[in-house]
Rosetta silent file (secondary structure, phi, psi, omega in degrees, C-alpha in Angstrom):
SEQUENCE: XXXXXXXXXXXXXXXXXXXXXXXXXXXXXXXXXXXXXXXXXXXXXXXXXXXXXXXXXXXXXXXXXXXXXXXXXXXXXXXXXXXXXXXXXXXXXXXXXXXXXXXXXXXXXXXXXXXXXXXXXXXXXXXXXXXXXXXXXXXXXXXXXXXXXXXXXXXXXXXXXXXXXXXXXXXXXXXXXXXXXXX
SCORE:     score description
SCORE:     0.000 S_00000001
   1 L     0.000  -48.353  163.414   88.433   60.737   28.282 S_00000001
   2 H   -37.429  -31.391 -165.977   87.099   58.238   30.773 S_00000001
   3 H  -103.366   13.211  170.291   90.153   58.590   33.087 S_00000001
   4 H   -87.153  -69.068 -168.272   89.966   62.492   33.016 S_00000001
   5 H   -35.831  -40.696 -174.110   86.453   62.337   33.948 S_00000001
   6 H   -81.317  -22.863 -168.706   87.434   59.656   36.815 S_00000001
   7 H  -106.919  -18.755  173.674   90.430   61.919   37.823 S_00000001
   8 H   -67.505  -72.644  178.917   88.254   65.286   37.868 S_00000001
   9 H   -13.230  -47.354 -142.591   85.493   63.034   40.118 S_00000001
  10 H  -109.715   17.577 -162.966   88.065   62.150   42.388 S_00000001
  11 H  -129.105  -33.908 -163.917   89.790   65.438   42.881 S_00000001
  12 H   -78.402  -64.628  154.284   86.455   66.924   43.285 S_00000001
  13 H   -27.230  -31.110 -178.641   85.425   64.698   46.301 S_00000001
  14 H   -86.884  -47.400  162.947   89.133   64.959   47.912 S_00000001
  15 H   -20.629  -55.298 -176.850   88.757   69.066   47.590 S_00000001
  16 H   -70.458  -64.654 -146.334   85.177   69.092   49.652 S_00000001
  17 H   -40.124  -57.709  157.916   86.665   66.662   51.763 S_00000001
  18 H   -14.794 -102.361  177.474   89.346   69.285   52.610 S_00000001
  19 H    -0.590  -69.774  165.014   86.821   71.712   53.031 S_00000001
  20 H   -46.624  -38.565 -144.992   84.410   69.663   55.289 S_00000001
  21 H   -93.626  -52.990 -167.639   87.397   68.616   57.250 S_00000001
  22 H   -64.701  -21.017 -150.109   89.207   71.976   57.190 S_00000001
  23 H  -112.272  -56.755  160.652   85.896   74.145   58.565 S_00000001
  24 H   -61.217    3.354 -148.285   85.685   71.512   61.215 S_00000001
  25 H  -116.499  -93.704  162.075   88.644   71.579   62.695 S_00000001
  26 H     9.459  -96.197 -177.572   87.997   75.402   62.518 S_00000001
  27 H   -53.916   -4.732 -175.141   85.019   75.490   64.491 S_00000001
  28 H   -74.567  -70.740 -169.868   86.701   72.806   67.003 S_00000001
  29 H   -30.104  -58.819  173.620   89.582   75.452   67.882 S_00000001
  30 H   -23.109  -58.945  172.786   86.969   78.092   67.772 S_00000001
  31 H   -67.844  -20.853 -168.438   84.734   76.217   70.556 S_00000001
  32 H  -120.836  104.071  -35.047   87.555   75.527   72.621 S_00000001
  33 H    53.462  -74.820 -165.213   88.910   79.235   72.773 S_00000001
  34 H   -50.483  -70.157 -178.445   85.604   79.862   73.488 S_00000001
  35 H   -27.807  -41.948 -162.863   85.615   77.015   76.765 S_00000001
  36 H   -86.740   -5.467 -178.214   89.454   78.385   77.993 S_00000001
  37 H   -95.707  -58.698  158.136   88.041   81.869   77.712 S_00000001
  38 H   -40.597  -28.357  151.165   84.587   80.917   79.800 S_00000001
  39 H    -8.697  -81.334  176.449   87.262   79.306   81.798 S_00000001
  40 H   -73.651  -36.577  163.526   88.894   81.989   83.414 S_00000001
  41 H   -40.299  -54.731  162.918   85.337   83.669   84.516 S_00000001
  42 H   -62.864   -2.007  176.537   84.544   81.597   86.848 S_00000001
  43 H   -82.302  -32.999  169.744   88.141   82.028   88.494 S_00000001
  44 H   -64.221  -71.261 -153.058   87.230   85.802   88.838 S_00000001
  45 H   -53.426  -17.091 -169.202   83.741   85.189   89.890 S_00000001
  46 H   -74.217  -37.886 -176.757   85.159   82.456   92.588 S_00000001
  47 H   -72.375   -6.665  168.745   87.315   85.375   94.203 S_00000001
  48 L  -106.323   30.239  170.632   84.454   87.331   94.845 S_00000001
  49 L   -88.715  140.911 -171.921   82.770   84.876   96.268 S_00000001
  50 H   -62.586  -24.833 -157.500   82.462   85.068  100.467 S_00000001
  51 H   -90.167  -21.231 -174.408   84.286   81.649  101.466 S_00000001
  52 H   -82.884  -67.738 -174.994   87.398   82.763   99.011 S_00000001
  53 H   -45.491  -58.660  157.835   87.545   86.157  100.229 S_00000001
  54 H   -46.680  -30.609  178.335   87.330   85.074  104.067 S_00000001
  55 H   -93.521   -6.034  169.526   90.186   82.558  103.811 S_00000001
  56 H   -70.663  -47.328  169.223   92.120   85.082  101.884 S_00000001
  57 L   -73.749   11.690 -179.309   91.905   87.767  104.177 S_00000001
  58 L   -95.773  -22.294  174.982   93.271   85.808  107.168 S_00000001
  59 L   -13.038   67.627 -160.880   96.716   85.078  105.676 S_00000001
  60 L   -24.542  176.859  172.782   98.856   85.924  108.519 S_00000001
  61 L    20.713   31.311  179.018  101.314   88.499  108.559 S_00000001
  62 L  -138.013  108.293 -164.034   99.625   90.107  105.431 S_00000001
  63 L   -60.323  107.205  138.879   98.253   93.900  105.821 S_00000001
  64 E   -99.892  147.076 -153.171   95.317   94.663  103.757 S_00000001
  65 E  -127.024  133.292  155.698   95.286   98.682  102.642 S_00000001
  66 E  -102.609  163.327  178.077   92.441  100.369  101.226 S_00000001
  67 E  -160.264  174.865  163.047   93.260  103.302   99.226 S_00000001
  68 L   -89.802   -3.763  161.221   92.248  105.150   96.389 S_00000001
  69 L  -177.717  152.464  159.094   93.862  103.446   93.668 S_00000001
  70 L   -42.613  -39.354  173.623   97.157  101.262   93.382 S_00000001
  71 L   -74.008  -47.183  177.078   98.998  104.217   91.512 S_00000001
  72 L  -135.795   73.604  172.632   98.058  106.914   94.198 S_00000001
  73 L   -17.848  -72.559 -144.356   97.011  105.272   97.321 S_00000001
  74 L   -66.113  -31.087 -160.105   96.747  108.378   99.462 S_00000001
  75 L    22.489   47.821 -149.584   94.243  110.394   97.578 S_00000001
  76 L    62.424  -21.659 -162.164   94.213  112.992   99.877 S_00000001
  77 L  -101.934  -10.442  179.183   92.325  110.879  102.349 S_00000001
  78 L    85.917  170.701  165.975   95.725  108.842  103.873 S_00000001
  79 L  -129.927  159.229  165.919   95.377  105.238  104.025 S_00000001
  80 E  -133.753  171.642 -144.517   94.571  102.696  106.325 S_00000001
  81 E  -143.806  109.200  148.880   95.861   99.127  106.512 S_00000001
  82 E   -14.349   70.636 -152.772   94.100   96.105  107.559 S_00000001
  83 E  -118.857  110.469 -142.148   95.695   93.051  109.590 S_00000001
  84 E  -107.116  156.736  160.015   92.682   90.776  109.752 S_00000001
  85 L  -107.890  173.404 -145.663   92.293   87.478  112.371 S_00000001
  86 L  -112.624    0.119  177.342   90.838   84.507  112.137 S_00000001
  87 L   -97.018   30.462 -179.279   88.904   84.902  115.369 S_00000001
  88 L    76.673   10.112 -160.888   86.159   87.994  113.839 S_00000001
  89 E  -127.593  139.326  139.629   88.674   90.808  115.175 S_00000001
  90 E  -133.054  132.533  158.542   90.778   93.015  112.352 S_00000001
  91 E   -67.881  117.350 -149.611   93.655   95.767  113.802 S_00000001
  92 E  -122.800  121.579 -179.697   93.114   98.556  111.974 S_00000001
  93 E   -81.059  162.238  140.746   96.395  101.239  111.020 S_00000001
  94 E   -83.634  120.749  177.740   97.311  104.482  109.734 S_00000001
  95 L  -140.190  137.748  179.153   99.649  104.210  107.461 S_00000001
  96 L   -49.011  -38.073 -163.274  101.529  106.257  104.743 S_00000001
  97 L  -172.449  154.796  172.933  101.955  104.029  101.988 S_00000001
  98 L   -33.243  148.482  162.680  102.190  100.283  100.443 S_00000001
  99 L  -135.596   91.947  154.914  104.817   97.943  102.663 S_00000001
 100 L    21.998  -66.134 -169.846  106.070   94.415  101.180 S_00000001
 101 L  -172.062  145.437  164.455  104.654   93.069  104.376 S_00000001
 102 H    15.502  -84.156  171.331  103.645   93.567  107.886 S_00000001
 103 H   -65.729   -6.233 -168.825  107.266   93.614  109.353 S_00000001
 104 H   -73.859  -60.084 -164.144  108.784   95.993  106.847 S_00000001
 105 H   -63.290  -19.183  167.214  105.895   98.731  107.988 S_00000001
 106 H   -83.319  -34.889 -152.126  106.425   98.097  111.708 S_00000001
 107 H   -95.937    7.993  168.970  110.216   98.194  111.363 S_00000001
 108 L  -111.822   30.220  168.959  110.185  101.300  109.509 S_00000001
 109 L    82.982   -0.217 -154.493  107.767  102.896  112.634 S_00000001
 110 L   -91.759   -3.438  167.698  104.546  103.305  110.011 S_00000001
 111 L  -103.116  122.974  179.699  102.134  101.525  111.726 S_00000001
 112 E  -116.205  122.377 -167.504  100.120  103.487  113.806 S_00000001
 113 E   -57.936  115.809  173.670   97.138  101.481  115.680 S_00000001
 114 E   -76.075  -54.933 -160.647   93.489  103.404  115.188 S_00000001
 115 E   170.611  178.099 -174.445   91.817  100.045  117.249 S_00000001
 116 E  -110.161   98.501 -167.617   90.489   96.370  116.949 S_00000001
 117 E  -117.591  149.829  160.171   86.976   95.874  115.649 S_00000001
 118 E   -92.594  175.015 -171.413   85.058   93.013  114.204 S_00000001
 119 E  -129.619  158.543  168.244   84.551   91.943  110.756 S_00000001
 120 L  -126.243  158.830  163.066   82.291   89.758  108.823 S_00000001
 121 L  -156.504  139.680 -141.685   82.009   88.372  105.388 S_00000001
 122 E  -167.583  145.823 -175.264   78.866   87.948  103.776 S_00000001
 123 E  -123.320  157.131  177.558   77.221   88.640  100.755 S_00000001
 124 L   -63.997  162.653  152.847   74.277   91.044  100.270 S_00000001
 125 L   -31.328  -51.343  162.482   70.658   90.988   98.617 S_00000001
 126 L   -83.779    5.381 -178.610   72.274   91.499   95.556 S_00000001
 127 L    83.086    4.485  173.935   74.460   88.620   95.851 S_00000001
 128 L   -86.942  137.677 -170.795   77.384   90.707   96.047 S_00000001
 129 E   -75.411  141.816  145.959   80.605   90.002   99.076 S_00000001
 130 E  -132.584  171.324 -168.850   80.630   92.297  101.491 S_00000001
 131 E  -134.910   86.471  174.966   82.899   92.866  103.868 S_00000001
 132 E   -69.464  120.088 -167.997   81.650   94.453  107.105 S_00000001
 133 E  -127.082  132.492 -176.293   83.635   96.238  110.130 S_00000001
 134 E  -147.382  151.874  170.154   82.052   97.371  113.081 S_00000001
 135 E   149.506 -154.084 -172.735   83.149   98.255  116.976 S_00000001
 136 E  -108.827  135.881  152.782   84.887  101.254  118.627 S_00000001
 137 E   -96.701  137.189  121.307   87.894  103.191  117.273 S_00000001
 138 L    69.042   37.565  175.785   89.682  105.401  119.565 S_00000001
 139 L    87.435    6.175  179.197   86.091  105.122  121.982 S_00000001
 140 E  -118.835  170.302 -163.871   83.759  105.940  118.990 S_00000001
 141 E   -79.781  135.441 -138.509   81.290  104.036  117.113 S_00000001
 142 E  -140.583   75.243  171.406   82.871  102.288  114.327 S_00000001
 143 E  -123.978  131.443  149.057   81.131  101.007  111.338 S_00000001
 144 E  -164.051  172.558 -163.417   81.792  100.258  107.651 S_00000001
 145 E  -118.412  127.366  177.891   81.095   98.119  104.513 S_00000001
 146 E   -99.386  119.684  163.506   83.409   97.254  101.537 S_00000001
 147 E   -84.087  145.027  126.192   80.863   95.665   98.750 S_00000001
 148 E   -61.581  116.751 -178.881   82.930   93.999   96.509 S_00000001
 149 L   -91.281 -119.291 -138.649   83.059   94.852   92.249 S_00000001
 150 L  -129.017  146.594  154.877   85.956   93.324   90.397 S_00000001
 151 L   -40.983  171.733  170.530   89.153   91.947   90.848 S_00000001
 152 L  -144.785  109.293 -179.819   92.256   94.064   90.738 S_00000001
 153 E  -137.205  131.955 -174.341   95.469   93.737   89.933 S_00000001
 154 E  -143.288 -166.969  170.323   98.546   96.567   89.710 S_00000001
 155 E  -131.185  153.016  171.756  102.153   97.564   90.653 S_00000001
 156 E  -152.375  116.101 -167.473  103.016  100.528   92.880 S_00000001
 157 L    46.002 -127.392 -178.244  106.555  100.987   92.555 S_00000001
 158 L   -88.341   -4.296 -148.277  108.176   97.087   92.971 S_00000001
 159 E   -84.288  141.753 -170.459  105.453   96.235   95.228 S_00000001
 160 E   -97.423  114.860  166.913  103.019   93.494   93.044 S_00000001
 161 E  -119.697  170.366  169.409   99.099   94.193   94.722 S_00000001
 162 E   179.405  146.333 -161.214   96.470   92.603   93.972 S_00000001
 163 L   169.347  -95.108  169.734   92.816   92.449   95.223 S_00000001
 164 L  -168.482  157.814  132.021   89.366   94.536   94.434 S_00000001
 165 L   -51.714  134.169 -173.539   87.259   97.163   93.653 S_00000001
 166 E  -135.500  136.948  147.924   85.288   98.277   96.398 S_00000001
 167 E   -84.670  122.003  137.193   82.161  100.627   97.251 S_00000001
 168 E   -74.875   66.379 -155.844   83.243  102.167  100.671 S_00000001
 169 E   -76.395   88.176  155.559   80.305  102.707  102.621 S_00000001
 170 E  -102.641  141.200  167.550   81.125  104.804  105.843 S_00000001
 171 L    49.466   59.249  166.931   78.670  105.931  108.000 S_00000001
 172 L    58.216   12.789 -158.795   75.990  106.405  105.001 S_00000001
 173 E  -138.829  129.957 -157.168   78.732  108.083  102.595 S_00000001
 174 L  -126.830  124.373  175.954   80.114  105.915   99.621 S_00000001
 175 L  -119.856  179.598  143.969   83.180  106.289   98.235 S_00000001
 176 E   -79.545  127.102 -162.262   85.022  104.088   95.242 S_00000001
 177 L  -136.866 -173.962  148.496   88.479  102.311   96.733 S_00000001
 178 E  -127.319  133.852  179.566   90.810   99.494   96.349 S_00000001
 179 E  -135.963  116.825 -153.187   91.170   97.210   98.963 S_00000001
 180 E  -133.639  169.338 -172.826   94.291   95.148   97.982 S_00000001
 181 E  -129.628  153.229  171.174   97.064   93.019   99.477 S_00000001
 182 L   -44.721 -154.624   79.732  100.984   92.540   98.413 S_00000001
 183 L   -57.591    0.000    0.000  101.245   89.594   96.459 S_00000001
């Protein structure tokens, strides 16, 4: 009777131990889920950040197009396409549609030059990047502001984009955009 009693004790004590052992382990995984998920926010929030955003948009030989969404660019309004320098100036196109990259859209005749203006990047009162272009197009006064919202990322046809949400502030008139790059 003694050695039941001694083998129930000892069964009982190995059981919680489970228990204790098993629920922590639990809550370990749990917490670090939690960490690799808190993780990736700050990787978003770093791309909207101005110093990310400026060395991103200088990339050489890489067009950035606003549009009105990665599935149907054109939205009625056309697009235009972005080739920005590292000296304050971006050359700013007309263009039909997404191009792989710079030379494909010159060598299939689609870029057509509006003008050269400068840009800034800066973030606002609200803490939000913006991305400001001002000068003269085609002799007229030339201003607008992309605030940056959220990443973006899509396919249009094979072409990979990827980039943001935008507010499109011209001339006191706001639209919703994308303003995205190839991968």
């Amino acid at each position: 009777m003694k050695k039941n009693r001694l083998w129930a004790i000892i069964g009982t004590i190995v059981v919680v131990a489970v228990i204790v052992i098993g629920g922590w382990l639990a809550n370990n995984q749990h917490s670090n889920k939690a960490t690799k998920s808190n993780n990736s926010q700050p990787t978003t929030q770093a791309a909207l950040k101005p110093a990310y955003v400026k060395k991103t948009v200088r990339v050489t030989n890489r067009l950035w197009y606003i549009a009105g969404s990665i599935k149907k660019p054109n939205s009625g309004n056309g697009m235009e396409a972005y080739d920005f320098k590292k000296n304050g100036k971006v050359v700013i196109y007309n263009i039909p549609k997404f191009y792989s990259s710079k030379a494909a859209a010159k060598k299939a005749g689609n870029l057509n030059l509006s003008g050269t203006v400068n840009y800034t990047v800066s973030q606002n009162k609200k803490q939000q990047t913006v991305v400001k272009l001002k000068g003269k197009l085609s002799g007229i006064d030339f201003a607008q502001t992309l605030t940056l919202k959220k990443t973006v990322h899509g396919t249009n046809g094979k072409l990979q984009l990827t980039g943001y949400h935008v507010a499109r502030d011209v001339d006191k008139d706001v639209t919703q955009a994308v303003f995205v790059r190839v991968k």
